[in-house]
Each structure stands twice: as C-alpha cells, then as structure tokens.
N, C-alpha and C positions, 0 to 999 in steps of 0.2 A: 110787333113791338120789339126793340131792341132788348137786349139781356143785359144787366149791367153787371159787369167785370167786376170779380172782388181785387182790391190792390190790396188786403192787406198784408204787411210785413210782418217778419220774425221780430217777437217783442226783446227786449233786451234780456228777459231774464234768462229766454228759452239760448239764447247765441252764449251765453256766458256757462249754462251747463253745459253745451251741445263743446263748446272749447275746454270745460273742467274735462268734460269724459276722453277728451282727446289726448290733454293731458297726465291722466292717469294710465290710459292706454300705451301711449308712448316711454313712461316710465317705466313698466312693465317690461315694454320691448328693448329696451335696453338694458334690464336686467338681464333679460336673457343672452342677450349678446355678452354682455360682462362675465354671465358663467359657463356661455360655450367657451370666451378665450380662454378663461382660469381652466376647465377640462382640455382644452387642444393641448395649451403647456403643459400641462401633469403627463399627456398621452405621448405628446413629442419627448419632454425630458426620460419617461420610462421607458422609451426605442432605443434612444441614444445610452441610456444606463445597461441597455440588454448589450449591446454594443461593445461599451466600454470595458464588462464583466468578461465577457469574452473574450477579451484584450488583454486583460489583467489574468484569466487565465492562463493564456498559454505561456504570458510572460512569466507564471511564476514555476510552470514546468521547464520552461528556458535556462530561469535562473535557476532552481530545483531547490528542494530544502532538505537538508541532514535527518533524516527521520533516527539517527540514532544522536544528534545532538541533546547532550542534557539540559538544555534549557525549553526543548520541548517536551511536556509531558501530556497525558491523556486526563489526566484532572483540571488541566486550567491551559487557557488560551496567550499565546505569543506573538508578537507581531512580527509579520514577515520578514523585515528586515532584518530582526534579532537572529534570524534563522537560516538566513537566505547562505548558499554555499557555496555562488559564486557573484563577487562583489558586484551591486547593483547602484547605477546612476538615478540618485534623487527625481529627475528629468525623466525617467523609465515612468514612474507615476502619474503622469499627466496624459491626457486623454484628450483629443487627439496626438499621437505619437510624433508626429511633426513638429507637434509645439512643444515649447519649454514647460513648467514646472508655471514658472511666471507669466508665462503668456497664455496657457489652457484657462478656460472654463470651469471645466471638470477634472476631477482627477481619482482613483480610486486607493483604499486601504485592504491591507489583509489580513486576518488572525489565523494562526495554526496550533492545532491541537492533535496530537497523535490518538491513532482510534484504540490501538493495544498498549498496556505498558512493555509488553514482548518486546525486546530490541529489532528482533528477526522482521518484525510484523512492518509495512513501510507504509502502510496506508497515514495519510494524513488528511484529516477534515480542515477543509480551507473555508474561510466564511469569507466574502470579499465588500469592503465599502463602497460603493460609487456617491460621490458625492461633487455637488455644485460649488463652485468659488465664490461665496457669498459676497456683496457689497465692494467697494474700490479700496485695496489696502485693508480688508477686513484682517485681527489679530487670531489667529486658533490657537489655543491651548496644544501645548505639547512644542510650539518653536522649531514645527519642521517644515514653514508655509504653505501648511496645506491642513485640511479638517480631517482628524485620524481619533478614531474611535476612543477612549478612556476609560478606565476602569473609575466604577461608583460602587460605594459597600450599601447595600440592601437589608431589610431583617423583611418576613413574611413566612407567608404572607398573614397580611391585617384578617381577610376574608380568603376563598381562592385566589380568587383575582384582582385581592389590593395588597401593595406593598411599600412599604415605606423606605425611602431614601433617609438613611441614618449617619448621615454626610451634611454638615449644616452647609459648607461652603459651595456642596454642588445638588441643591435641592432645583437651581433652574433649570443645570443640564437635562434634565428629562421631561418631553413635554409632550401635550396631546397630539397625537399623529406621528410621535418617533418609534423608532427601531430600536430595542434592545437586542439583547445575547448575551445568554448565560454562560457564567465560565466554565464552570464543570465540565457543561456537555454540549454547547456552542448551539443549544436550542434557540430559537429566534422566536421572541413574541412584539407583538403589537400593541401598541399605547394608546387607548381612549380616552383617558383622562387625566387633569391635576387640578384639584384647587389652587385658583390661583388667588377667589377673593375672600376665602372663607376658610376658618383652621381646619383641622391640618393642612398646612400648606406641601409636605415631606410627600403625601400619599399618593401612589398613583393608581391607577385604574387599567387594567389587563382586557385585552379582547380572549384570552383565555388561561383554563387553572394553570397557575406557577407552581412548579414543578422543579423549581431548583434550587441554589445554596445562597447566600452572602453576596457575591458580587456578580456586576452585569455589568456590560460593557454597552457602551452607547459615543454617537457622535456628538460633543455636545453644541451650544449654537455658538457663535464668534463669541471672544471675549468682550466685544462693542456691540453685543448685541445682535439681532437679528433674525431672519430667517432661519431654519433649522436647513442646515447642509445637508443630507443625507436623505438623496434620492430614494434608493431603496439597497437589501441585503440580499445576495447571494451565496451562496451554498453545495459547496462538492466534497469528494472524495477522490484525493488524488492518490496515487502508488507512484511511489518515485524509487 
C-alpha cells in the first residue's frame, strides 16, 4: 500500500514568530556593530591623542618655558602660552603639524605650574590638552579657534567625591565623562556624573576623593553646543 505524503505547510502564525525572532535577532546584531564602531573611534582617537601629546611635548621643550618667570608659580596653573620664552605660532597647536590651526582636526593645550617656589628649582609640571575640533565652525570659549582648557570656581567637596560648581554661568562646562585639573597641584580627576534632570543641577560626581582647593580647570564643550572636545590629559615633568 502506498504511504500517503503529508503536505502539510507552515501555518501563518508559526512564519510570523519564526520572521519576529529574526527580527529581534538582527536588532541585536546591529547593536553590536553600532558599539564596536563607537569603541574602534574612542580606540583610534586615543592612538592619535598619545601621538599628538608627544608632539605637543617636544614642541614645548623647543619652545621652553622661563621657570623663573613670575607668572608661573607652584600654587596655580598658566597656560603655556602666557609662559612660553620663545615667541610661538598659533599654527604650532594644531595636530597634524603640516596643517594649519584651521585646517587640523585636532589640536592640543598646555598648563604650567612650577613644582618649587625655589627660583633655582626648573622643574615644571606640564599637564597637556589633546583635543578634537568639534562640529563645522564650532565657537570655543577663550577666542583663540581652538578648545583650551578654562578655569571654573568649585566649593567641596559636598561628599568626597561630589563637588559643586559654584559658577552659575558655567554649571554646563563640566559633564559626565570630562577631565578636570586642580589648580593648586595640577592633579587630574575624572568625571562620572552631573545632574542634568534633577536639583542640584551645580553637583558633580568624582571617580575619586578630591583632594583639592576652589578651582579646576576643564575643557569646556563649544559654545553651540556639543560634543565634549577633549580627547584625553597628559601629564609630565619637564627640567628646562
């Protein structure tokens, strides 16, 4: 006797889950695609910022800084420029050094702070900015076309590691995931937090204890807004 063949087919409901789980599957996978690119660029832009610091160092050994200049002192921080002891081209700042000022990408900042108040003593603590040229024709604070670190008055801390921005006009400059640096002693901490939708809005949150005075220095974001410029901060001791 013959055997009779089943024909029967996939019911509609079964093809419409069998296409949901497809769809949720493939959502998935392209999430992940979405956060390998967002980690390749953080990983690309932090080679290039190890890069750029490099650059910015030797240039500031080239250019050298007066460690006996009175505007540098060992309590609070100077920007290189203020300091610098042989006249340096705006255009020096930009990153790649082939390019201009207006045509780089990137370009970096520096603060100097003397380690002794000894005149004799030459060491100088350089903290160096590497930062991204945000947006087309983005405005930064300070009117030097480029994003350069700024001083914000502090009171803390609230806890160890909360501190309030006691600056009404610059409560945005400092946001989750920036770099500060204390003036005093050019220590660098890391920023996990701000209220952005709940009071206090001033307070921020520390990836560890603060340990310093009144002011910090930070990149802030474009004045149009934006991405936070500031790749990441480096940190030496130079003897000039």
């Amino acid at each position: 006797m013959r055997t009779k063949r089943n024909k029967k087919g996939f019911s509609l409901i079964e093809v419409l889950m069998a296409v949901g789980t497809l769809a949720v599957g493939m959502i998935f996978i392209g999430g992940t695609f979405l956060t390998g690119i967002y980690f390749s660029t953080i990983a690309t832009e932090r080679t290039i910022a190890a890069v750029a610091a490099d650059e910015a160092f030797a240039k500031i050994r080239i250019f050298e800084v007066n460690p006996a200049d009175p505007r540098l002192a060992d309590v609070d921080q100077t920007r290189f420029e203020d300091v610098v002891l042989n006249p340096i081209d705006p255009n020096e700042f930009a990153y790649p050094s082939i390019k201009t000022l207006a045509e780089s990408r990137y370009c970096w900042s520096a603060l100097c702070r003397r380690i002794d108040p000894n005149p004799s003593d030459r060491r100088v603590q350089v903290t160096v900015f590497v930062c991204r040229k945000v947006g087309s024709g983005a405005a930064y604070h300070g009117n030097v076309g480029r994003p350069i670190p700024m001083k914000v008055g502090v009171t803390g801390p609230v806890s160890n590691v909360v501190l309030t921005i006691n600056e009404p006009g610059k409560i945005n400059w400092i946001n989750d995931g920036y770099t500060i640096v204390e003036n005093g002693t050019g220590k660098i901490y890391q920023v996990v937090g701000r209220a952005v939708d709940s009071a206090p809005l001033n307070e921020i949150t520390l990836a560890q204890p603060w340990q310093g005075g009144d002011t910090v220095w930070v990149v802030p974001p474009p004045i149009d807004r934006g991405r936070g410029p500031c790749i990441v901060v480096y940190q030496k001791v130079i003897v000039f």
